[in-house]
N, C-alpha and C positions, 0 to 999 in steps of 0.2 A: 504494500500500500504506500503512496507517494502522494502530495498536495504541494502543490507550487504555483507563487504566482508570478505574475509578467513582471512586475515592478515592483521592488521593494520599497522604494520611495517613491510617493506620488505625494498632488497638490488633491487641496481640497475644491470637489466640482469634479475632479477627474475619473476615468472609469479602472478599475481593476481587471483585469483576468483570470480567474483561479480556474484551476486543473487540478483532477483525483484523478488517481486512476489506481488500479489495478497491477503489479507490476506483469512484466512478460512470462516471468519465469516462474508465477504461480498457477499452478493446476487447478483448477477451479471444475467442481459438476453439481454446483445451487444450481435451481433454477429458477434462482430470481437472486437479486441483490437489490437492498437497500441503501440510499447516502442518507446521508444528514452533517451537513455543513454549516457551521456555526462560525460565525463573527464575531468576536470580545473586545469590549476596551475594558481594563480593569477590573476582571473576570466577568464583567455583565455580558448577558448576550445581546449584541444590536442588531443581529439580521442572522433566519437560521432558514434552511432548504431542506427540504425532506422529498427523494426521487426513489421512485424505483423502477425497475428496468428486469425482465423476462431476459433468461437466455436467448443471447440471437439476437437484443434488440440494440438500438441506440443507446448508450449509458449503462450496458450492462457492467463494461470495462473501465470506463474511463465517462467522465464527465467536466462541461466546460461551460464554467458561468461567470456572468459579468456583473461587479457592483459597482454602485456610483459611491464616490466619496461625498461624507456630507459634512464631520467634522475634523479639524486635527487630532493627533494624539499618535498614540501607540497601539496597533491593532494585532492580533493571531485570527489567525485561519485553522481552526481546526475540522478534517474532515474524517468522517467515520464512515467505513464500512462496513454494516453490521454482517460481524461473522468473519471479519477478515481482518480487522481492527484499526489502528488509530494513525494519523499524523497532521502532522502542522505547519505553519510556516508563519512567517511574520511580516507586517507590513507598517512602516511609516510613514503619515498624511503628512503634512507640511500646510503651513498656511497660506 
């Protein structure tokens, strides 16, 4: 499991791009998978996503979404696979 975003530093107004996925080298036979992807400043959550995805389909492996920035600060990206488990990344807003 991997989550990475486009820009570690951005301006506030701007868009983010986060990426989960799945990595290549894991053998997987769910036939479904769940996200859920959460946004924190200072352990709050301020934006969380809940997808799921059928084998075969779109986002079963990997998924790809865009947030808008609304305030400075210091943000984490944590995305969960359930059933495959956890990671994170981090992102600095700028004024």
């Amino acid at each position: 499991m991997a989550v990475e975003v486009e820009e570690g530093e951005c301006r506030v107004g701007g868009a983010v791009v986060i990426r989960a996925c799945l990595r290549p080298e894991v053998q997987c036979l769910c036939l479904e998978h769940v996200w859920e992807i959460r946004i924190l400043k200072a352990g709050r959550v301020v934006r969380e996503w809940r997808l799921a995805a059928r084998a075969g389909e779109p986002g079963y492996r990997y998924i790809t979404l865009e947030w808008r920035l609304e305030e400075s600060g210091e943000y984490r990206v944590e995305a969960r696979l359930v059933s495959h488990g956890t990671a994170s990344a981090s992102i600095r807003v700028l004024c």
